[in-house]
N, C-alpha and C positions, 0 to 999 in steps of 0.2 A: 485252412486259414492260418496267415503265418502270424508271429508276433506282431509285427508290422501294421499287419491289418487288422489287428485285434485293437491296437491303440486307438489308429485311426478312427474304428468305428466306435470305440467309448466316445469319444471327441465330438461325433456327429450325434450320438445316443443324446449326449448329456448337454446338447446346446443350449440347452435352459438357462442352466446353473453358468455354463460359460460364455452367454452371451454377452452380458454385462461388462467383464474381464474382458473380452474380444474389443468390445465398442473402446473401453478407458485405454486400453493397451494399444490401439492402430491411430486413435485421436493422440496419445501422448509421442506415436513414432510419425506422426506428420507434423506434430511442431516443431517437432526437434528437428525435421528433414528442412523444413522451410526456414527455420534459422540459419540450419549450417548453409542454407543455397546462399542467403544472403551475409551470412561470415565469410563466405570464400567467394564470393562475390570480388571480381576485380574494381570495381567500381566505388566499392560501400568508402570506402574512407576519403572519396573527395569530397563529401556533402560538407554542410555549414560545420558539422560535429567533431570532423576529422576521425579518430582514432577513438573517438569515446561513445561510436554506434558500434567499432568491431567488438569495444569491451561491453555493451549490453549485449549485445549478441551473445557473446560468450558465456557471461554470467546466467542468461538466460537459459544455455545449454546446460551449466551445469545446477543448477536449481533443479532440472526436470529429468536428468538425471540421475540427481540424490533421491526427489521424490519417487520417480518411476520404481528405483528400487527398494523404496519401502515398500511403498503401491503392491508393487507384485508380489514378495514375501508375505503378506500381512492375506491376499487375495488369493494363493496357492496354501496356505496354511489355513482358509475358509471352506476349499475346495477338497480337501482331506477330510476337513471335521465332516462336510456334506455327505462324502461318499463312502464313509467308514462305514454301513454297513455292506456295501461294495465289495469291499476290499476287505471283510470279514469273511465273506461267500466263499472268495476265491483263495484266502487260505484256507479255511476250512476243505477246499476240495484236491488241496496238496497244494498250490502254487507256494515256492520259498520268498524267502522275506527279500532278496536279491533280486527276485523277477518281478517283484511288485514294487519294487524303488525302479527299474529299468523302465517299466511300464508308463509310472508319474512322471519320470525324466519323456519319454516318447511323445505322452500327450503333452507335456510342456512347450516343449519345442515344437511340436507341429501347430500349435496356439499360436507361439512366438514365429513362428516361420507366416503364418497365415496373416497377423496384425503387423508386421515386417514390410511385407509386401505390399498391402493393402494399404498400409500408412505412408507408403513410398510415391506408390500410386495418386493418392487421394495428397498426398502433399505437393507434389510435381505437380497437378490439375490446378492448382490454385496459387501457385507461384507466380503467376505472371502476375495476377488479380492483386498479392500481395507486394510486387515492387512496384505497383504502380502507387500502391498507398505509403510504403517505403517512400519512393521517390521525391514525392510531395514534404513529405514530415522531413525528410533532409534537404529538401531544396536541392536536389539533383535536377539535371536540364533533361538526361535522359538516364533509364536503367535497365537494360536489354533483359531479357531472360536467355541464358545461356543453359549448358550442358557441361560438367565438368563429373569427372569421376570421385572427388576427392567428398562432396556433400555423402550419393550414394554410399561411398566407403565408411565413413565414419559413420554414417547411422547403422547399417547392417554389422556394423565390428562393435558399434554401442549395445546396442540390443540386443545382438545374437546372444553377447559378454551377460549381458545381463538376465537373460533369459536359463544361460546356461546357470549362472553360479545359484542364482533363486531357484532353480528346478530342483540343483544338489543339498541346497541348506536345507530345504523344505522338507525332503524327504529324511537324510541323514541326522535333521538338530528335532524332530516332530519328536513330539515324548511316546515314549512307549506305554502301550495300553492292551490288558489282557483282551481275548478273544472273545470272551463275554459282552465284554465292553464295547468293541465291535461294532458287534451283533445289535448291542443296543442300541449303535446311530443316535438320532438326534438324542435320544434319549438319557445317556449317559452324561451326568455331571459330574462335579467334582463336590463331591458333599464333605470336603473338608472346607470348603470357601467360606468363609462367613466375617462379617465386619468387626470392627472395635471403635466402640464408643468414644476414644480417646482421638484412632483418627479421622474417625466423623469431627471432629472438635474443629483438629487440625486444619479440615478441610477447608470448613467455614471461614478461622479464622486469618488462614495462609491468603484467599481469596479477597477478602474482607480491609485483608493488609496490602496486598495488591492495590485494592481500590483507593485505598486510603495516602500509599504512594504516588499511584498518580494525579490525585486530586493535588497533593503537596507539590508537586514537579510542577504542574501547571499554573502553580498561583504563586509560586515562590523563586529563587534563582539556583533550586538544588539539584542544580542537574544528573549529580551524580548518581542521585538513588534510582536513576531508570536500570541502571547495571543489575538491580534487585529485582525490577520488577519482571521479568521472562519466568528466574527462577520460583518466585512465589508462586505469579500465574500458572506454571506448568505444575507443581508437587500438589498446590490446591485444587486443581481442577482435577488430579488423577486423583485425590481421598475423596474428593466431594461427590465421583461417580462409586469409589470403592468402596466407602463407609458411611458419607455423608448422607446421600441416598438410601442405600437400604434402614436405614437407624429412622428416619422419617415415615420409611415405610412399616417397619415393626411397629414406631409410636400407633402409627394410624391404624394399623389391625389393631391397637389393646383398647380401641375406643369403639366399641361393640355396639353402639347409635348409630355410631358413622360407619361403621366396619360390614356389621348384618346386612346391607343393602342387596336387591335384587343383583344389582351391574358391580358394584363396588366389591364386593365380596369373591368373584372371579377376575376383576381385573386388580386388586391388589394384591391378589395370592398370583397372576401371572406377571404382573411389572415385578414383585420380590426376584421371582424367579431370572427373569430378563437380566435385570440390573447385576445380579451377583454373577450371572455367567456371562454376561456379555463388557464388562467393565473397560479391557482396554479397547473395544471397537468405538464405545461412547467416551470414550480421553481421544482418540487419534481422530474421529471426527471431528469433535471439538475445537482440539488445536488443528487440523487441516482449516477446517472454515474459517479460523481465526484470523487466518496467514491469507484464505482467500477474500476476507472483508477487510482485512490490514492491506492488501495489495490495492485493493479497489478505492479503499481511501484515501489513502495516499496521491491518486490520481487525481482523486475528488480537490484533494488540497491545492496541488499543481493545476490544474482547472482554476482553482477560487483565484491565486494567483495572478494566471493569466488574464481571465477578468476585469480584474481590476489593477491591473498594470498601469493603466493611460491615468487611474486617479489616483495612483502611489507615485507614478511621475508624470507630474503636468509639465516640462520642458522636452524639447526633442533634444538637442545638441547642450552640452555644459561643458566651459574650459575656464580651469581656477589654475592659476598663475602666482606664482611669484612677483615682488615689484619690481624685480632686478629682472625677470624671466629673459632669457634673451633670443626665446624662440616667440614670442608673444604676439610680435605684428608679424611675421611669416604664418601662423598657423592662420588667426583668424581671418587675414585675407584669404590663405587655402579652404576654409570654410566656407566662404562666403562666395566663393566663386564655384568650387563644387557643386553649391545647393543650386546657383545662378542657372549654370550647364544641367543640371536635371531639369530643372524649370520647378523647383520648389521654392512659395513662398514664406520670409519668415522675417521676424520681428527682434534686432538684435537691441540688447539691451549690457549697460556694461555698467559691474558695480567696484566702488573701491570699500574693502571692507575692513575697519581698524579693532585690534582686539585690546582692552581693556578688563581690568580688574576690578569686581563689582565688591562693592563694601559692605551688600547684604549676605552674600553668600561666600565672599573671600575667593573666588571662580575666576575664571577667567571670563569673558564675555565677549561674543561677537558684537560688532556696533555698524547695522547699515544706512548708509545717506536720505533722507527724506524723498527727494525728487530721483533720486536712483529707482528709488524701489516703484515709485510711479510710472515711470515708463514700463517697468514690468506688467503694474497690474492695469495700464491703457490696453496695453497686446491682448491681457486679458480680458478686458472688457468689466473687468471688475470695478468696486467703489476704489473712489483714491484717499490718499490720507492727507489731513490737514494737520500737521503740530506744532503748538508753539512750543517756543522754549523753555526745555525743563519737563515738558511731558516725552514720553516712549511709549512704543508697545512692542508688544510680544509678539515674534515671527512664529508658527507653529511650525512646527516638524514633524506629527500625525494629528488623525482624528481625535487620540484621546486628549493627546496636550492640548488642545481645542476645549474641551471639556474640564481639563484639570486649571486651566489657564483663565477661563472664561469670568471668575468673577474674583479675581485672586489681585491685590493691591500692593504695589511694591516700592518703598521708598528706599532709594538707594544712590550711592555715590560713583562716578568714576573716577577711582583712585588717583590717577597717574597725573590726570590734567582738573583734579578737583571741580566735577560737574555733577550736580544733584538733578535727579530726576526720582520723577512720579511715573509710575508703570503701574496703570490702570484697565486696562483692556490688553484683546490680542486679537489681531485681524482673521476675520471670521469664515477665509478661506485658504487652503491647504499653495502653496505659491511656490516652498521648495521642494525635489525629492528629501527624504532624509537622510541619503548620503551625504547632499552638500550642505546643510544648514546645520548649527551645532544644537545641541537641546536651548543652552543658552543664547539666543539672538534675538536683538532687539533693533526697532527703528526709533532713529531719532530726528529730528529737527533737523534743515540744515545750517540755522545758527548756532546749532549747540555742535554739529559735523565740525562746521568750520575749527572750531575751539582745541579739536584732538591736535595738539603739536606732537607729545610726547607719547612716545611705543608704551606696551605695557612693560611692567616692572619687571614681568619672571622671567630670568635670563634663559629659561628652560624651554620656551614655548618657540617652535623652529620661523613660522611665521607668526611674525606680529602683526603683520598687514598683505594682503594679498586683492588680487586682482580678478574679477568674476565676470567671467560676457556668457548672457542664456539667449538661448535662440529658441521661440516660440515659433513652432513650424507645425500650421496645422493638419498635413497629410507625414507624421511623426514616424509612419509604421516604413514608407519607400526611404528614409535615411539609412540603412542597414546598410551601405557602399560608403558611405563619406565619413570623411576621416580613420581611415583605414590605416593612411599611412601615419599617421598622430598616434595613434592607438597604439601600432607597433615600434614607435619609438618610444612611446612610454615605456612598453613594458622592457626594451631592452635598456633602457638607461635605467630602470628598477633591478634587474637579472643581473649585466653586467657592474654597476658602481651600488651593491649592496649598501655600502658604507655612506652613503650618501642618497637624500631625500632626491625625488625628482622634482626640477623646479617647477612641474606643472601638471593637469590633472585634466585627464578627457573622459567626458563622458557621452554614449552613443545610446540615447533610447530605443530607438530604431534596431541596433544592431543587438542592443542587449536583449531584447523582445523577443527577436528571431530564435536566440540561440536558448531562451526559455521555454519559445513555445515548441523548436525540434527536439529540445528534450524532453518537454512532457507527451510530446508524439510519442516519440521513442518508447517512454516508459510506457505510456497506453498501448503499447503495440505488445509488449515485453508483459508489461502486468496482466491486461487483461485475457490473453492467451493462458497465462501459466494459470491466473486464476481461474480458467474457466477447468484447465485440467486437475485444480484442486477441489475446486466444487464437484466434477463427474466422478471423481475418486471417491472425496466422502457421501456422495450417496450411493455408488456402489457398494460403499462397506456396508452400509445400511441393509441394500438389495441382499449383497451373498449371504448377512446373516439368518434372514428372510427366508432364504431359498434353504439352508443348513438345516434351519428345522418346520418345513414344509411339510415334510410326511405326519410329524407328532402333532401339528395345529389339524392337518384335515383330520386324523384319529380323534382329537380332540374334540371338535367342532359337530363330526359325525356323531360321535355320540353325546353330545346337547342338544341336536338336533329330533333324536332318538327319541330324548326326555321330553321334547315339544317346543323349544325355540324356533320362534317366527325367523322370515328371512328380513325384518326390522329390525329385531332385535338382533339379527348376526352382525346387521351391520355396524349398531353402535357398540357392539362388542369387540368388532373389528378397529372400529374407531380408537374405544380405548387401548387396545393393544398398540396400537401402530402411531397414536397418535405421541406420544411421551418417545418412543423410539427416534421421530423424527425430528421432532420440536424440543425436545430438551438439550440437546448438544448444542442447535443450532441456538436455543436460547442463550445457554452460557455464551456462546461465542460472540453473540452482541453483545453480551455485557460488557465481555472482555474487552470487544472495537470500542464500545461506545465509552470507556473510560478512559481507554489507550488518545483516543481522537479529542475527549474534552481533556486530555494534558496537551497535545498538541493546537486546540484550538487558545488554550493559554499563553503556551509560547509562541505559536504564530502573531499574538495579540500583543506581546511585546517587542517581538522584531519586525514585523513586517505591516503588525493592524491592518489583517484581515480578516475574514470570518469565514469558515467552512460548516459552517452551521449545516444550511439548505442542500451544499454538496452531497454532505452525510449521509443527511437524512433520507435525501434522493435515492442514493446508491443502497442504503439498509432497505428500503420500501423497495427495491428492484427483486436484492435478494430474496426478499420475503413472500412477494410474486411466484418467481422462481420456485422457492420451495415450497408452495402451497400446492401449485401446476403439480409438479415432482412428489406431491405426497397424493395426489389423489387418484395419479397415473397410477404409481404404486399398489395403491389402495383397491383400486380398480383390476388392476391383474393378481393381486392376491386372492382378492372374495372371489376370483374367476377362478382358481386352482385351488380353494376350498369349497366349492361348489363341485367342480368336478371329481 
């Protein structure tokens, strides 16, 4: 038998231990292949997206292969500890310390050569399946599935690269351990490891500080302290597995009530032990799942978003002018005859809107015409307004200003043209996006309209009067083609004459929809892929450390079973063991999502007044699913190879 074949057949011997690693490792080299099919895709950048699908594509490559090669160092460094009394045998029987780094390097690569292939395979079989869903999320007409050499290349040059450098550090940077030690296998710890009180402290309160920044992020305007929050959450969540942990655990054995227990008394003396050897596997799960409930949230949000788009903008078409505008009756006839040619019906409505300086608040003030703002809310279907002179009300510009407005009394003047008004209510329905309406706007009368002669005072304010036509178009979402060419003269006259305001302002609900909802496509395609290969990662590490000390639990287990332990009682023994393994990382890691998301439901709250409450909570309850399934599979092929 040559060397060759001696690899080989460790490989096949030890499929156990390397199944796990084989499964994360051919799943992480088919996304990466299916990416790159659709990065080098001749096609990808004509979609709605242009050029900002090739750069998710990208980014998405490189995320999976920063993780990949943690992934595998951390998962070839579990496979060493596993098979150390292996590799004690075989020096002990002459093999030099050269032919057993030659040997790791063999089995590595033939791992990586097998999940290579296999990933190639299994990515190519499903590539059509995924630009069909591509296709759709970009609004492509069509997306062939081709053949190009350049995807193949770049994943076999990524991964061979990577399989190669992790097979060398693993072996070359593995700490050196006497022969004894070896021999010990699972057995051998590190009995210098032990906590300190102090960064048990640390743990709690680094975390604690975390929590407490984001809570201040979300309710406040300080945005900058999220720059703290990574670093907290990461140094607290590594002392809180390093010290904070064990130090709970010692309190709880010195309370001899609670400690003496039949169950407690073997599963606190074995979580001690767990927790002080296994420390960075329950930090890198942790923050793994963290990143994979931060990615899934994220989506969640962009979902909520979506959602409720059509009630954050109830108009289809918006164009605010200048009075001088001298493109005004060109566009909006171009408008109006667009829609005519599609066969869209719509409701155009046109306001002159004067800004005034209000005397209660020294502001400036939007000021709109009575019967203007009623042919709005006619299209709408909504109540209309009746006011006499001297009364106003309050335009809202979200849900909450609805609520903070709702019974708020305002006696105030207009400066400029000396008109006193009572602002006593605020109409009880959401009428503009709040791009175009200021916080400040109000309806007035139009005997008090009439009275505005004179502009506001501050020579500073660029318009003091402008011009508004909203087009209430009730199939809103087929506008994404009109006014295209408005759109692009806007923005060149913004790009090219910097120095100068554009005399006028287009807005395309329709169009903006679209390119919301192909980017949260995008993202969902992008997130939830990477995230599913963060989730098979962190419970692999779970699985390898499982499999590492396999032999000392069945020694274990054999002999309690000796002493008269039922196969009920193994199993809530089992329970306890495995139960704190799986659920306490993944515990942390909610806490982490669910603090990180109630700062985000706060600032979403102030810019956009929406809620990702239900999203959340959806997508947590998913995962939770997930890893219940995942613990009991587990659970189930452990008690099966401690039985055996």
């Amino acid at each position: 038998m040559t060397f060759r074949q001696f690899a080989y057949r460790n490989v096949v011997r030890n499929s156990r231990i390397y199944g796990a690693f084989f499964m994360a490792s051919f799943f992480s080299v088919a996304v990466f292949f299916i990416y790159s099919m659709l990065m080098f895709h001749p096609d990808i950048e004509r979609g709605i997206l242009g050029e900002m699908s090739l750069i998710g594509m990208v980014g998405a490559e490189i995320v999976l292969v920063l993780f990949t090669l943690f992934f595998l160092y951390y998962s070839m460094s579990a496979f060493l500890e596993a098979r150390s009394h292996e590799f004690a045998i075989l020096l002990h029987l002459g093999m030099e310390k050269r032919q057993m780094n030659k040997l790791v390097f063999l089995e590595t690569m033939i791992i990586g050569t097998g999940s290579i292939i296999v990933g190639i395979v299994f990515g190519f079989s499903f590539s059509k399946f995924f630009f069909m869903i591509v296709r759709e999320i970009l609004h492509l007409e069509d997306l062939p599935l081709y053949i190009s050499w350049e995807p193949f290349l770049l994943t076999i040059g990524v991964f061979t690269s990577a399989f190669f450098v992790i097979s060398f550090i693993s072996v070359y940077f593995t700490r050196e351990r006497k022969l004894r030690d070896l021999i010990k296998g699972s057995d051998y710890l590190n009995s210098l490891t032990t906590y300190s009180k102090i960064r048990a402290f640390y743990g709690i309160a680094l975390i604690v500080t975390t929590y407490i920044l984001a809570f201040v992020v979300g309710h406040t305007s300080l945005i900058g302290l999220t720059l703290l929050i990574p670093f907290s959450a990461t140094f607290g969540t590594y002392y809180f597995f390093s010290d904070s942990v064990p130090c709970f655990l010692d309190l709880a054995r010195g309370k001899r009530k609670y400690h003496w227990q039949r169950y407690r008394l073997l599963s606190l003396a074995e979580q001690t032990h767990i927790m002080m050897d296994n420390v960075k596997m329950f930090f890198v799960v942790t923050m793994v799942s963290t990143l994979a409930f931060l990615s899934v949230g994220v989506l969640a949000t962009m979902s909520s978003y979506t959602t409720q788009y059509d009630r954050l903008n109830p108009l289809g078409l918006v164009y605010k002018g200048d009075v001088d505008n001298p493109y005004e009756r060109e566009h909006i006839n171009s408008l109006r005859l667009q829609l005519e040619e599609k066969g869209l019906s719509y409701l155009l409505s046109r306001f002159i809107v004067v800004k005034q300086t209000s005397s209660f608040t020294r502001n400036e003030v939007e000021v709109f015409r009575e019967s203007d703002m009623n042919v709005l809310l006619s299209s709408y279907s909504y109540p209309l307004l009746n006011l006499e002179a001297g009364e106003a009300v309050f335009i809202p510009y979200s849900e909450d200003s609805l609520k903070k407005l709702k019974d708020r009394v305002v006696h105030t003047v207009l400066e400029e043209n000396n008109i006193p008004l009572t602002i006593d209510s605020v109409y009880p329905k959401i009428v503009f996006p709040g791009s175009i309406v200021s916080v400040n706007s109000i309806v007035i009368s139009d005997e008090d309209f009439a009275k505005l002669i004179h502009p506001i005072s501050d020579q500073d304010i660029i318009q003091p009067s402008y011009h508004l036509f909203t087009f209430v178009i009730p199939q809103w979402m087929e506008t994404k083609d009109i006014g295209k060419d408005i759109d692009h003269l806007e923005s060149n006259l913004y790009f090219i004459k910097k120095d100068k305001f554009s005399p006028f302002y287009f807005e395309n609900a329709g169009l903006n929809y679209s390119y919301i909802l192909a980017t949260y496509s995008l993202f969902t395609l992008v997130g939830v892929l990477v995230a599913t290969v963060f989730l098979l990662a962190a419970g692999s590490f779970i699985y390898f450390k499982l499999h590492t000390s396999l032999e000392r639990e069945k020694r274990k287990f054999d002999v309690l079973k000796r002493m008269g332990l039922t196969d009920t009682e193994l199993k809530k023994l089992v329970n306890r063991h495995l139960f704190p393994q799986f659920f306490l990382p993944w515990g942390v890691a909610m806490m982490h999502s669910a603090f990180a998301f109630l700062m985000v439901q706060g600032i979403l709250r102030d810019i956009a007044n929406i809620s990702i409450v239900k999203e959340v909570f959806f997508a947590f309850g998913f995962f939770v699913l997930i890893q219940v399934v995942y613990f009991y599979l587990i659970r189930w092929r452990y008690i099966s190879h401690i039985r055996s």
